[in-house]
Residue frames as a rotation matrix with the C-alpha (Angstrom) as fourth column:
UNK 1
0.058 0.726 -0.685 107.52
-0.180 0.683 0.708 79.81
0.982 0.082 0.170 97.66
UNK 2
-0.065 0.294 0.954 106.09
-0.997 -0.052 -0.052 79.58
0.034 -0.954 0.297 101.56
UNK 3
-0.102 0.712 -0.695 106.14
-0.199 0.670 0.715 76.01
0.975 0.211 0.073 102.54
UNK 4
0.239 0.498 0.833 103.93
-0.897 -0.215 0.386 74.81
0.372 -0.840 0.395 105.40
UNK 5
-0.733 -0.310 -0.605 104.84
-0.094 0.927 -0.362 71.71
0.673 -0.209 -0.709 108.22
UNK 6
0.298 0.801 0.519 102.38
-0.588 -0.274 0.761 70.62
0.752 -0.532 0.389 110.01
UNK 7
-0.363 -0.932 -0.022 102.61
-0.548 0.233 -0.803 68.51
0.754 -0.279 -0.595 112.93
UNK 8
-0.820 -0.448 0.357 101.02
-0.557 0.478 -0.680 66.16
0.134 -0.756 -0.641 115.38
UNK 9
-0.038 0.582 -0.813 98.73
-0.965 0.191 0.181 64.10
0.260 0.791 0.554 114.27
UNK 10
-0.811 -0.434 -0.392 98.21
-0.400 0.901 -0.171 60.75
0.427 0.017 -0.904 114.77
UNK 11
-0.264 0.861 -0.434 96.13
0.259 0.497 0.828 58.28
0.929 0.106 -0.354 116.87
UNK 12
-0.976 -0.166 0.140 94.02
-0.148 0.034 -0.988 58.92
0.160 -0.985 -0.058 119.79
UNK 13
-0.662 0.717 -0.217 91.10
0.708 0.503 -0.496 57.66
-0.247 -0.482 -0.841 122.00
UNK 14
0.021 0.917 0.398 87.51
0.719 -0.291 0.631 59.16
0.695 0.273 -0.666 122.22
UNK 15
0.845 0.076 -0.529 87.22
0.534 -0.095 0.840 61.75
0.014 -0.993 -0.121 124.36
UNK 16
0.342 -0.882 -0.324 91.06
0.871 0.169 0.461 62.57
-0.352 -0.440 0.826 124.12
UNK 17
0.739 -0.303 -0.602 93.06
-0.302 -0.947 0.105 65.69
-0.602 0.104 -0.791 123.01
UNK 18
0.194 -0.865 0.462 95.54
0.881 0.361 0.307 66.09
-0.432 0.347 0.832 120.19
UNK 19
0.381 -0.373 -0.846 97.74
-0.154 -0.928 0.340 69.74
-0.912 0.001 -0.411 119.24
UNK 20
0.497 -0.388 0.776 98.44
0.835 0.457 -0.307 70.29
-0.236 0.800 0.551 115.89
UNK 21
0.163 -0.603 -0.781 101.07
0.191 -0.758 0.624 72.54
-0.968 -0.251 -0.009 115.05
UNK 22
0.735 0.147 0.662 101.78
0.658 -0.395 -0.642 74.45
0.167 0.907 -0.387 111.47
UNK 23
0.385 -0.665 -0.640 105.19
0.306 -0.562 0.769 75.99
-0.871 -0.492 -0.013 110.86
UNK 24
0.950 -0.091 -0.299 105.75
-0.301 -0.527 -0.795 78.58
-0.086 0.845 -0.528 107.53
UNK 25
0.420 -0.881 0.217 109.46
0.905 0.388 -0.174 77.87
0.069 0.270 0.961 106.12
UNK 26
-0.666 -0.746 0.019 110.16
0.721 -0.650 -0.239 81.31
0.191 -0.146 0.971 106.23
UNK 27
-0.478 0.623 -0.619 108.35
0.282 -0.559 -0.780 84.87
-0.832 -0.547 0.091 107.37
UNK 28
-0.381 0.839 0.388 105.30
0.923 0.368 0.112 85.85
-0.049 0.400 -0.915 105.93
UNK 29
-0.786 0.318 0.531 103.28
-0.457 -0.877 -0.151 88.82
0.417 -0.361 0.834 105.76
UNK 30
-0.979 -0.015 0.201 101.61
-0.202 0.059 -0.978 89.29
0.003 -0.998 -0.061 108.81
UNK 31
-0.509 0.860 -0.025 98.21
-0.837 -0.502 -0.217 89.51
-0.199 -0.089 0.976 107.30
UNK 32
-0.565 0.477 -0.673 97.66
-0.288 0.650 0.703 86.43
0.773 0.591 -0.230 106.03
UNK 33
0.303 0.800 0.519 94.83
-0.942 0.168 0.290 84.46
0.145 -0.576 0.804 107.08
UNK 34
-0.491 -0.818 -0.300 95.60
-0.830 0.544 -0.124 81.26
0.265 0.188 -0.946 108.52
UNK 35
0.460 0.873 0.161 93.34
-0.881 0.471 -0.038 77.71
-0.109 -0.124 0.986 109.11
UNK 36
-0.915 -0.305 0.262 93.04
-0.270 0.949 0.162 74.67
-0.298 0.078 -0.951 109.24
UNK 37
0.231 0.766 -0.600 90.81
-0.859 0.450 0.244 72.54
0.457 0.459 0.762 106.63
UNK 38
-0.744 -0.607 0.281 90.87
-0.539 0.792 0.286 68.67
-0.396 0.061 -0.916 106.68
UNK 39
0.181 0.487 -0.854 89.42
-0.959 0.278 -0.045 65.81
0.216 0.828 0.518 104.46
UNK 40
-0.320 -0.212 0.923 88.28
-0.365 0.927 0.087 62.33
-0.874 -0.309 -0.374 104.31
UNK 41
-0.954 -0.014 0.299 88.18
0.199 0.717 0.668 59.74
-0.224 0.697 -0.682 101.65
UNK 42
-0.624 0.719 0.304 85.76
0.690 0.326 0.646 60.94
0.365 0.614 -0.700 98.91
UNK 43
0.321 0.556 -0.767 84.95
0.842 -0.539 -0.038 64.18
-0.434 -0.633 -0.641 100.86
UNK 44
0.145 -0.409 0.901 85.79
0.269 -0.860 -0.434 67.91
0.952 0.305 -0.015 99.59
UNK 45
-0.715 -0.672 -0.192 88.31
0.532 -0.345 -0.773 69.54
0.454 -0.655 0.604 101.99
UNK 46
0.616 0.687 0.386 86.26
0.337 -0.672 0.659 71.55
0.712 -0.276 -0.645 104.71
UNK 47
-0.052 -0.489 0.871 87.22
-0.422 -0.779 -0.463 74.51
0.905 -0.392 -0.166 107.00
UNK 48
-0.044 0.019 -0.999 88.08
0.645 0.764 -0.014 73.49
0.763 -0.645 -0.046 110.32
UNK 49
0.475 -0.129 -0.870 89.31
0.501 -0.773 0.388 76.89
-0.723 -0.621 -0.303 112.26
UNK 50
-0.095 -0.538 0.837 90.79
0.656 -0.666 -0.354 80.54
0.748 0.516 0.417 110.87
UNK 51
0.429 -0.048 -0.902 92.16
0.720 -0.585 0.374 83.00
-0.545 -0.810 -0.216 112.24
UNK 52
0.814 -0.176 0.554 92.91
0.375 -0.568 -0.732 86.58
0.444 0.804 -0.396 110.88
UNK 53
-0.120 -0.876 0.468 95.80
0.430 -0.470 -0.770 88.80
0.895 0.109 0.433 110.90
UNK 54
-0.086 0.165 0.983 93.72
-0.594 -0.800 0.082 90.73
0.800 -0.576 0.167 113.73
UNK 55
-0.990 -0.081 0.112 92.83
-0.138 0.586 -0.798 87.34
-0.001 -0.806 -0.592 115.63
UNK 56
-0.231 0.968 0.099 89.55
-0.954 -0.206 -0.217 87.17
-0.189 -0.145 0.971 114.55
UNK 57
-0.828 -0.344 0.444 88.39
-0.434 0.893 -0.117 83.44
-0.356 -0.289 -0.889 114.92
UNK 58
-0.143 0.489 -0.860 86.09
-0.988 -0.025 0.150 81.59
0.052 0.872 0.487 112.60
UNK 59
-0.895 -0.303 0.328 84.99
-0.359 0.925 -0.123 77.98
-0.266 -0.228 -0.937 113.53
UNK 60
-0.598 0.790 -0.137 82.19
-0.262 -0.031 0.965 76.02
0.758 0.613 0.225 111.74
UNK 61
0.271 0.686 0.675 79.37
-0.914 -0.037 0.404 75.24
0.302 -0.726 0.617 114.33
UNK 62
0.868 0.115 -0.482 80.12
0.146 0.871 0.470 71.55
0.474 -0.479 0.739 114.62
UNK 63
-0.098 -0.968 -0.230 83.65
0.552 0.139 -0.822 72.74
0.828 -0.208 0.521 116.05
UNK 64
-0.079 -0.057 0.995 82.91
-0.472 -0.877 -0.088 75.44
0.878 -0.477 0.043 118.10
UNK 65
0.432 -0.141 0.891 83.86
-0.883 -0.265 0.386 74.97
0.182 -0.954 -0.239 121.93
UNK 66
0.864 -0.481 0.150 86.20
0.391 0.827 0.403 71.25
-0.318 -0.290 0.903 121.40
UNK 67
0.080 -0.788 0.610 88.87
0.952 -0.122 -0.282 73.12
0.297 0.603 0.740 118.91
UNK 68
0.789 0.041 -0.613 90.50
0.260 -0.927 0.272 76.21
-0.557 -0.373 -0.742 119.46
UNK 69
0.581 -0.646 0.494 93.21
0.572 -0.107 -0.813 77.51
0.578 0.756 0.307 116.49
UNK 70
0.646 -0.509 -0.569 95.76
-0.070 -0.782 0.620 80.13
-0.760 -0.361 -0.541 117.95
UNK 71
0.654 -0.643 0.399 98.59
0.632 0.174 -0.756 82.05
0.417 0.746 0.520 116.13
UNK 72
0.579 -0.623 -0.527 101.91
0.155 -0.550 0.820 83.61
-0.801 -0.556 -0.222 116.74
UNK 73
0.985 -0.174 -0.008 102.92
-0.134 -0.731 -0.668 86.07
0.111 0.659 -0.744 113.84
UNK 74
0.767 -0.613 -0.190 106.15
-0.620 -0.784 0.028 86.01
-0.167 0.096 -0.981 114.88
UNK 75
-0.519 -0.710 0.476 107.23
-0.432 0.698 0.571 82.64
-0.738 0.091 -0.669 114.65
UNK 76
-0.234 0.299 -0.925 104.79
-0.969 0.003 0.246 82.29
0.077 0.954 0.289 111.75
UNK 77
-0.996 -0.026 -0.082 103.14
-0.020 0.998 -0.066 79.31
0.084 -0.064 -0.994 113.10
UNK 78
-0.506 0.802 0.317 99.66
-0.807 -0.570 0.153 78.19
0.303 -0.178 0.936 113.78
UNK 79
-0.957 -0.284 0.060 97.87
-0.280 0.850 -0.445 75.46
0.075 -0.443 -0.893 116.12
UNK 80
-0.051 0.994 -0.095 94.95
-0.692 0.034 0.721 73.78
0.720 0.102 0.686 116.68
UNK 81
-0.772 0.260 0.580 93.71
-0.541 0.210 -0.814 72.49
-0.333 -0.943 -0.021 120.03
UNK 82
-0.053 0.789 -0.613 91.51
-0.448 0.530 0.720 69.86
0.892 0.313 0.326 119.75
UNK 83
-0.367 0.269 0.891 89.63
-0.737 0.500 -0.454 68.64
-0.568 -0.823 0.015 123.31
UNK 84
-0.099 0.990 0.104 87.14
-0.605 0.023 -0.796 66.26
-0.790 -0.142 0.597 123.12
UNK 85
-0.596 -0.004 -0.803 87.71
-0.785 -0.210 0.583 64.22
-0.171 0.978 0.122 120.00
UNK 86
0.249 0.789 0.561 85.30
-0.539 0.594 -0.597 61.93
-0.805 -0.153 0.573 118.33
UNK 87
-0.248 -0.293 0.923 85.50
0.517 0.766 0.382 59.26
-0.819 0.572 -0.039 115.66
UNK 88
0.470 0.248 0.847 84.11
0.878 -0.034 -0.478 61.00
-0.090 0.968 -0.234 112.96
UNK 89
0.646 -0.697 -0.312 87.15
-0.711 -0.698 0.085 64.17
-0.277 0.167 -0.946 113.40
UNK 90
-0.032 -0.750 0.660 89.19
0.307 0.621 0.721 61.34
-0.951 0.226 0.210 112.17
UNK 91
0.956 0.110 0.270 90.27
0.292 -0.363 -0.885 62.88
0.001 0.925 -0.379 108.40
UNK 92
-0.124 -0.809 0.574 93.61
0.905 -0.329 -0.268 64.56
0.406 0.487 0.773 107.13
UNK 93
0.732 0.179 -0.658 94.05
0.463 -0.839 0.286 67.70
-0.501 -0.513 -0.697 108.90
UNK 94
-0.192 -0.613 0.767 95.89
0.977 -0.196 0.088 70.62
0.097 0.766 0.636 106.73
UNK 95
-0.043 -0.250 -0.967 97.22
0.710 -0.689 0.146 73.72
-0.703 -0.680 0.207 107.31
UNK 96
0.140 -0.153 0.978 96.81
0.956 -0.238 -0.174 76.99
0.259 0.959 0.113 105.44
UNK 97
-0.312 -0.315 -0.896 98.14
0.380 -0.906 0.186 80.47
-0.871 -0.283 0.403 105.09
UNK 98
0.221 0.219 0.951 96.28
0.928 -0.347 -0.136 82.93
0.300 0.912 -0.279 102.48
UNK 99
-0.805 -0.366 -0.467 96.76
0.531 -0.795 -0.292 85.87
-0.265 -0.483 0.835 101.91
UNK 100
-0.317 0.922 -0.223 93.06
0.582 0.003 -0.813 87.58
-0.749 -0.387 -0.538 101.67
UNK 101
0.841 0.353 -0.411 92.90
-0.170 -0.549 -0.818 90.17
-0.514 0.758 -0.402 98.67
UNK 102
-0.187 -0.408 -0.894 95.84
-0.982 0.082 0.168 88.33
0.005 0.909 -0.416 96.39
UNK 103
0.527 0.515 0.676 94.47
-0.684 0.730 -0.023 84.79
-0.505 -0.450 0.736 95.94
UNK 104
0.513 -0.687 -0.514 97.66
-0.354 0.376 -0.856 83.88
0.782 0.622 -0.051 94.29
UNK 105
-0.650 -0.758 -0.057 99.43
-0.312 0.334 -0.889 83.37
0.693 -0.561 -0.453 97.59
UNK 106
0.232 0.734 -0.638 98.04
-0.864 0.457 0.211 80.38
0.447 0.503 0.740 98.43
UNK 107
-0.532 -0.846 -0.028 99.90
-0.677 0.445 -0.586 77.73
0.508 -0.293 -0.810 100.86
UNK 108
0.827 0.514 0.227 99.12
-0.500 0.488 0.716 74.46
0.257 -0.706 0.661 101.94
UNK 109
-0.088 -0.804 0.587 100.66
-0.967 0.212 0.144 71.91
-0.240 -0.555 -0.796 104.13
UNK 110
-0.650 -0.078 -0.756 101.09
-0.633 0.607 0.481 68.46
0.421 0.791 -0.443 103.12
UNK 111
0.344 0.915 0.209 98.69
-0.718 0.113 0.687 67.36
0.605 -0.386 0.696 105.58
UNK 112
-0.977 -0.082 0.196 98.67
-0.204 0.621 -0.757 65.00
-0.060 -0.779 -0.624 109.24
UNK 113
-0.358 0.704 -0.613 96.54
-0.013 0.653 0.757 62.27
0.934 0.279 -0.225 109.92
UNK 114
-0.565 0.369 0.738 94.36
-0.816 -0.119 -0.566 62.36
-0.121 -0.922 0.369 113.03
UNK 115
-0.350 0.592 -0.726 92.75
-0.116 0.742 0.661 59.08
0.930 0.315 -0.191 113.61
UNK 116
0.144 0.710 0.690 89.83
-0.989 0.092 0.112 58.93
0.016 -0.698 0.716 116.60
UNK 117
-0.059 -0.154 -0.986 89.96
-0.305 0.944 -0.129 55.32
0.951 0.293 -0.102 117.39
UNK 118
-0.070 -0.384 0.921 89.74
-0.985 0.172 -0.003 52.57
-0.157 -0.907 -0.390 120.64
């Protein structure tokens, strides 16, 4: 069993920047895909950023050019850059690691609050 930690999270201004960080408990295969979803109260989880084994990058239009995901295979981690944030990116942010053609291996993190806020 793979578990996932995420990390930084919390509160910031409009406008402001906040790094979230995603660390596997132990090594992985390399292929998995990795993302970040997150969810608010009475919402279904949605995709935030993914990135593939190759580095292909996958952001839904309302993200594209404030968030930026990156990974590093070898320390089995994965981040998310957020610039720019606004009040309504305020939600549970969660981390994930599939693995793309066995949809048994499956891994989330327990999730980090990001609250937008002044």
């Amino acid at each position: 069993q793979v578990q996932l930690v995420e990390s930084g999270g919390g509160l910031v201004q409009p406008g402001g920047s906040l790094r979230l960080s995603c660390a596997a408990s132990r090594s992985i295969f390399s292929g998995y895909v990795m993302g970040w979803y997150r969810q608010t109260p009475g919402n279904q989880r949605e995709l935030v950023a993914s990135v593939t084994s190759r580095g292909s990058k996958n952001y839904p239009d309302s993200m594209k050019g404030r968030f930026t995901i990156s990974r590093d295979n070898d320390k089995n981690t994965v981040d998310l850059q957020m610039n720019n944030l606004k009040p309504e990116d305020s939600a549970v942010y969660y981390c994930n690691f599939r693995d793309p053609y066995r949809s048994a291996f499956n891994y989330w993190g327990q999730g980090t609050q990001v609250t937008v806020s002044s």
